[in-house]
N, C-alpha and C positions, 0 to 999 in steps of 0.2 A: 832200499834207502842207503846211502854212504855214509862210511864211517868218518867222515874226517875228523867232524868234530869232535866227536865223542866215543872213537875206538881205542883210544890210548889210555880212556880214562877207566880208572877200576871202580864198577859198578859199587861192589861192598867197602872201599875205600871211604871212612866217616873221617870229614875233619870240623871238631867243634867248633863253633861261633857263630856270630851272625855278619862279621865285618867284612868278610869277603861279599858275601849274598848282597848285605846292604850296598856296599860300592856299586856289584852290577848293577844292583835298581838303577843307581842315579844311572849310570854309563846307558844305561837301556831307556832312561825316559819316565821310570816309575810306573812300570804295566802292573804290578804289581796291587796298584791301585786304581785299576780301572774297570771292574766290577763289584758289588761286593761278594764275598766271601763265608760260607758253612764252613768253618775250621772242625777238623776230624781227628781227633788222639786217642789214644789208648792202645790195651797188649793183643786182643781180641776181637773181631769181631767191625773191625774199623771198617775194613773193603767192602763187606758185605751191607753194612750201615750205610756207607758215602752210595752204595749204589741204589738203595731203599731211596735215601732221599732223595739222591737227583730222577729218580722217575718219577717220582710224585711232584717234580719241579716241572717234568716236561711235562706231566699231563698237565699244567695248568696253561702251558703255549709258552713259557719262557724257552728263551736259548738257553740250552745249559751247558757250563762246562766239568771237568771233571779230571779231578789226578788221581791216580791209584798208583801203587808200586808193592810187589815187583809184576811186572809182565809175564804172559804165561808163552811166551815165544817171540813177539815181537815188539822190536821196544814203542812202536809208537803206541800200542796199547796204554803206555802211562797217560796220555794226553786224550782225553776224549772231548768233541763236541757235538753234542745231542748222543744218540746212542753209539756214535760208529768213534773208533781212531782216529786221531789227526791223520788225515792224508800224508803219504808219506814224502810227495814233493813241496810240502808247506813246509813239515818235518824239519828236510834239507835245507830250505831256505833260511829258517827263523833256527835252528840251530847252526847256519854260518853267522849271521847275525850274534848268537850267543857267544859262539866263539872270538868273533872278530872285538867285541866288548869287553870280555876277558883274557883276550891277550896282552891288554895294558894295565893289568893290574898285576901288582908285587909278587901275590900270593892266588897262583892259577886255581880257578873254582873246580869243586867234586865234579863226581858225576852228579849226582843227585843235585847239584846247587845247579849245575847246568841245565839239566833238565825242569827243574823246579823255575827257571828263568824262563824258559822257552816255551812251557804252559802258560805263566802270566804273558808272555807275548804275545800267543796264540787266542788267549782269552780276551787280550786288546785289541787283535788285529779280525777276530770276528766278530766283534761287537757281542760278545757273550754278557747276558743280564744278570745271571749269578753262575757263579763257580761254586762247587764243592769239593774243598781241598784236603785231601790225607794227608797227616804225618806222618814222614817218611819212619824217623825212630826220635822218641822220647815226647821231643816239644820245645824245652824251651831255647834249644839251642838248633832247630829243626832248620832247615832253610822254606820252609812253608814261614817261618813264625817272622818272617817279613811284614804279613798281610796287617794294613790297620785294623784297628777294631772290628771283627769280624758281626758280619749279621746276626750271627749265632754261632754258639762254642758247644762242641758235643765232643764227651770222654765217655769213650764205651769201658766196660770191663778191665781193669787192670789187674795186671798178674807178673810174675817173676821171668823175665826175657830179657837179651841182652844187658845182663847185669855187669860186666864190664866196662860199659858204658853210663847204663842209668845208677848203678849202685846196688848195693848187694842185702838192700831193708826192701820189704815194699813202701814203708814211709817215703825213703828217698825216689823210689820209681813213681811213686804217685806225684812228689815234687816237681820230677822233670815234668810228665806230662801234664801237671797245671800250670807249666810254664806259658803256656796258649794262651792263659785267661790275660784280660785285656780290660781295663774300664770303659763302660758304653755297649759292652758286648753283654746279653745273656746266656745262661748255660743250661743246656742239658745232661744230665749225668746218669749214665746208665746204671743199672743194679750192682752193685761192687760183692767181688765175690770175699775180699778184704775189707772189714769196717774200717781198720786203721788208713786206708788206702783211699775210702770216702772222708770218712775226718781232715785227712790233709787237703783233698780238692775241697771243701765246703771249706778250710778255715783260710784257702789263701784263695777263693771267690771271695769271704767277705772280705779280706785286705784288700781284694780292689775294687771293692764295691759292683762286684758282678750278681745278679739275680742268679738263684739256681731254682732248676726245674728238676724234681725227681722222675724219671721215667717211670710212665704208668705200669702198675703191678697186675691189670687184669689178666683172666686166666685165659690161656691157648693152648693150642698142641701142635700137631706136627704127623701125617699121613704120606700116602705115595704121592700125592698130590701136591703137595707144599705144605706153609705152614700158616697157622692161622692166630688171628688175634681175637679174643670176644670183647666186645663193648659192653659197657653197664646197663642198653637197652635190652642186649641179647643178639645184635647184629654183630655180625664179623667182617674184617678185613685179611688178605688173603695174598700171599706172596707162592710165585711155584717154586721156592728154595726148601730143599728137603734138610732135613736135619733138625733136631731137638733143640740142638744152640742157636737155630736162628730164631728162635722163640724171642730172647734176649733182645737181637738184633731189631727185629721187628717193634718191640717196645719201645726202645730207644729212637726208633726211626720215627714211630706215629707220634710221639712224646715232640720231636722236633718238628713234625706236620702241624701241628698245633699249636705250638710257638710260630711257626712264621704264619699260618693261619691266622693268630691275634696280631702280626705285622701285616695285613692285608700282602703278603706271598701267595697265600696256598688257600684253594675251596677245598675243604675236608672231602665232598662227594669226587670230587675230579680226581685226588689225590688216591683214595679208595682204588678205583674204576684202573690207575694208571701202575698201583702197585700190582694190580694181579699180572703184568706183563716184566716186570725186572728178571731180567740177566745177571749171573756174576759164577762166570766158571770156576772150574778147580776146588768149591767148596761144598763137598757132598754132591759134584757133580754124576750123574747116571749116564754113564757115555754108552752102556749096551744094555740092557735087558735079557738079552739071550745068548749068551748068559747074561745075568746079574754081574758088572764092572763100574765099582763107585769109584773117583778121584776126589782127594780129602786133603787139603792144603793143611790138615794142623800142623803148627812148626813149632811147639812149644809143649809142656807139659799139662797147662792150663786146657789148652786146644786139643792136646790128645784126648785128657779125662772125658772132656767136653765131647767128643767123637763118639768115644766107649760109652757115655750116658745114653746119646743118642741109640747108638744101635741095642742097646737092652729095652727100648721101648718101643709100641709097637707102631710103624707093622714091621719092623724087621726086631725084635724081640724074638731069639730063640733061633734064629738063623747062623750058621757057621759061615767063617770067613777064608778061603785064601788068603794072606796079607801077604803085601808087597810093601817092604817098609824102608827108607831111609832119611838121614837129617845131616843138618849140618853140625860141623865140629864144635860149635861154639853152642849147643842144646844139649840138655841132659837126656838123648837119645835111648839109656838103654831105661831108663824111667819111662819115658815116651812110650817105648816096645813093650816094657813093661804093663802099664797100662792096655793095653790093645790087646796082646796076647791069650788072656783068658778067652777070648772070643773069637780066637783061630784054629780050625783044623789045620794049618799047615802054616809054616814062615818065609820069606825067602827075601831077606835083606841083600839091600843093593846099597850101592854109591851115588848120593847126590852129583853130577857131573860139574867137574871143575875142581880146583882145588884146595877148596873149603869142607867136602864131604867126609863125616864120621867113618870111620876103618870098620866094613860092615862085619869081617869077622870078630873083633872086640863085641860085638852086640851079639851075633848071633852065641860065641859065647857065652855071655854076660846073661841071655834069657837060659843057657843049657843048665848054665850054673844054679839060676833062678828055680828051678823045678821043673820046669814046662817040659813036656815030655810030646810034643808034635813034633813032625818034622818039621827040621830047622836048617835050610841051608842058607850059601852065600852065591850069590851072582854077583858080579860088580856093575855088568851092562845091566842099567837098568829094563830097557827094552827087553831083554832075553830075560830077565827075573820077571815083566811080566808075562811072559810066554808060559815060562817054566810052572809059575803059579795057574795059569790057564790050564796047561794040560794036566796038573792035581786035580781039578775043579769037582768035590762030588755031587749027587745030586741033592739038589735043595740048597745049593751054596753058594756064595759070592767071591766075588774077587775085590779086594779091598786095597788100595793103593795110597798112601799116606803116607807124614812125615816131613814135607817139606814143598813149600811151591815152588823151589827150583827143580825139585823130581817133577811136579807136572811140566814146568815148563819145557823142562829137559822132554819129557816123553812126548808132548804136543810138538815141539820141534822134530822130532823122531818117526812121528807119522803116528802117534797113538790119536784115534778117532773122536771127534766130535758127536753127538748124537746121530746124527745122519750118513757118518760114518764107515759103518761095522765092517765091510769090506777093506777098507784099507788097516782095520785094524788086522783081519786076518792075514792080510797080505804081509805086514810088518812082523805078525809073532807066529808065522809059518802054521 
């Protein structure tokens, strides 16, 4: 893909508002409005939710579209329609288009508002039936939060993240992302792991007269297999995403099957049958077996704890970890390590790539200082910190890679393996 349009722009570059975004609608036609719309907020757990739902969307035969952000190596991954990537020669074409729109205007759009443009074009120009759209960070000032009244508004778990941006209460982060709520739209709300955090979305739903739907409480678990949900017959629904926290994810997803189900969207059996087949890399991904190599996007403190629950139950309960850990500067990273660390025979922090990554010696410090008495070194190449953690590996052990989805991104562009993989992984970590 070429860069023209979008190589000069700085991916983590946030600029508030909505007046930019809105001018491109008009300048672009209002693609914006040409399907409707599953709007996606929250601190946790969004990616994995936006991806629950649109499979249970395609197993009903709709076209589906699809934004997620960030990318785990290449950027047309933000743009999907049906399972695969925007093709990258559509790509090229509808981001010259985005560009050529925005270069008449005052104040040149993000990245994010650019790409967030060229999804809605892409979603108009294949005649997509519904989109499920992530927010990118907060909500109400989101360049997603273009979209009219959304079909359905779904806020997964909110937790403390980019607080320079959202504000430094969870009251006020829960503010930003109720920002999404919209009158004519109903809501889904996933389990809040802050009461105060649900109190502010339920009291500025009822200011705009939005419905909320609490996400079902039934009980599940979570195996080598994936995870599961039980219904109040005793039947289950079944996703192959491993990890304890997609428990949550899963609730919140069926919770919104069931609201568009009562919007004649979705047959519950269809949606069942099409969740068992979702994708969504990087989180608690099993990229080797033999050994044991998880890849784990937590980027926050919330999502670490959430990681650490996970692996204390079973079937990886009582299992030791290699960790390969790094974050960016703007995360409470040695909290993060912190968390994680009881659960490691060894450590070897690395550097997020680029120039946003936490100084991994301050961390690997920060845990010496802590107590923890494994070894603890620094690599900066993260590739060679997974190597190095590879050849510690003992037996009965895993390799645990976390801390941030620019570390998988970075390592997926690196040559670190896919499930199918495992060769070129050796090839890369010698």
């Amino acid at each position: 893909m070429k860069e023209t349009w979008w190589g000069g722009r700085e991916p983590n570059r946030i600029k508030p508002g909505l007046e930019r975004m809105q001018a491109l609608m008009e300048r672009l036609g209002h693609p914006e409005r040409a399907c409707p719309v599953i709007h996606v907020a929250g601190t946790n757990g969004k990616g994995s939710t936006v991806a629950m739902i649109a499979a249970a969307l395609r197993g009903q035969g709709w076209r589906v579209g699809m934004t997620v952000s960030p990318d785990l190596g290449a950027i047309n991954q933000r743009v999907q329609i049906g399972e695969r990537p925007l093709e990258p020669r559509l790509w090229d074409l509808l981001g010259a288009e985005v560009e050529e729109a925005g270069a008449g205007l005052a104040d040149v759009p993000s990245f994010f508002e650019a790409v967030t443009a060229l999804a809605f074009l892409a979603f108009r120009r294949l005649a997509v039936d519904v989109a499920v759209v992530e927010v990118g960070l907060g909500g109400r000032w989101d360049a997603t939060n273009v979209v009219p009244p959304p079909l359905l508004t779904v806020i997964t778990p909110i937790a403390f993240d980019h607080m320079d941006r959202l504000g430094h209460t969870i009251t006020a982060i829960a503010g930003e992302k109720a920002g999404i709520l919209k009158p004519g739209s109903r809501l889904v709300l996933a389990g809040q792991p802050y009461p105060e955090a649900a109190a502010v979305v339920r009291a500025r739903a009822a200011e705009a007269g939005v419905p909320v739907r609490e996400a079902v409480a039934w009980p599940g678990g979570s195996d080598q297999e994936g995870t599961y949900l039980q219904f109040p017959d005793g039947s289950t629904v079944r996703v192959p995403l491993l990890g304890a926290y997609q428990l949550d994810n899963l609730r919140t997803a069926w919770t919104a099957v069931e609201e568009l189900a009562a919007a004649g969207w979705a047959d519950p059996g269809r949606a069942r049958e099409a969740l068992s087949t979702v994708e969504w890399p990087g989180r608690f991904e099993v990229v080797s077996r033999d050994p044991l190599i998880v890849l784990d996007g937590a980027h926050n403190l919330h999502g670490a704890a959430g990681l650490a629950r996970s692996l204390r139950q079973p079937p990886w309960a009582g299992r030791r970890w290699q960790l390969v850990f790094a974050a960016l500067n703007d995360k409470p990273a040695l909290a993060m390590a912190t968390a994680l660390a009881p659960l490691a025979a060894g450590v070897v922090v690395t550097r997020v790539p680029g120039e946003r990554g936490t100084d991994p010696a301050a961390v690997a410090a920060g845990l010496r200082e802590r107590g923890f008495t494994v070894p603890i070194s620094v690599e900066p190449d993260p590739l060679q910190a997974v190597a190095r953690a590879r050849e510690r590996l003992g037996p009965g052990e895993g390799l645990l890679v976390t801390g941030s989805l620019a570390l998988m991104a970075g390592l997926k562009a690196q040559g670190l393996p896919g499930p199918q993989d495992s060769a070129a992984f050796r090839r890369a970590s010698g």
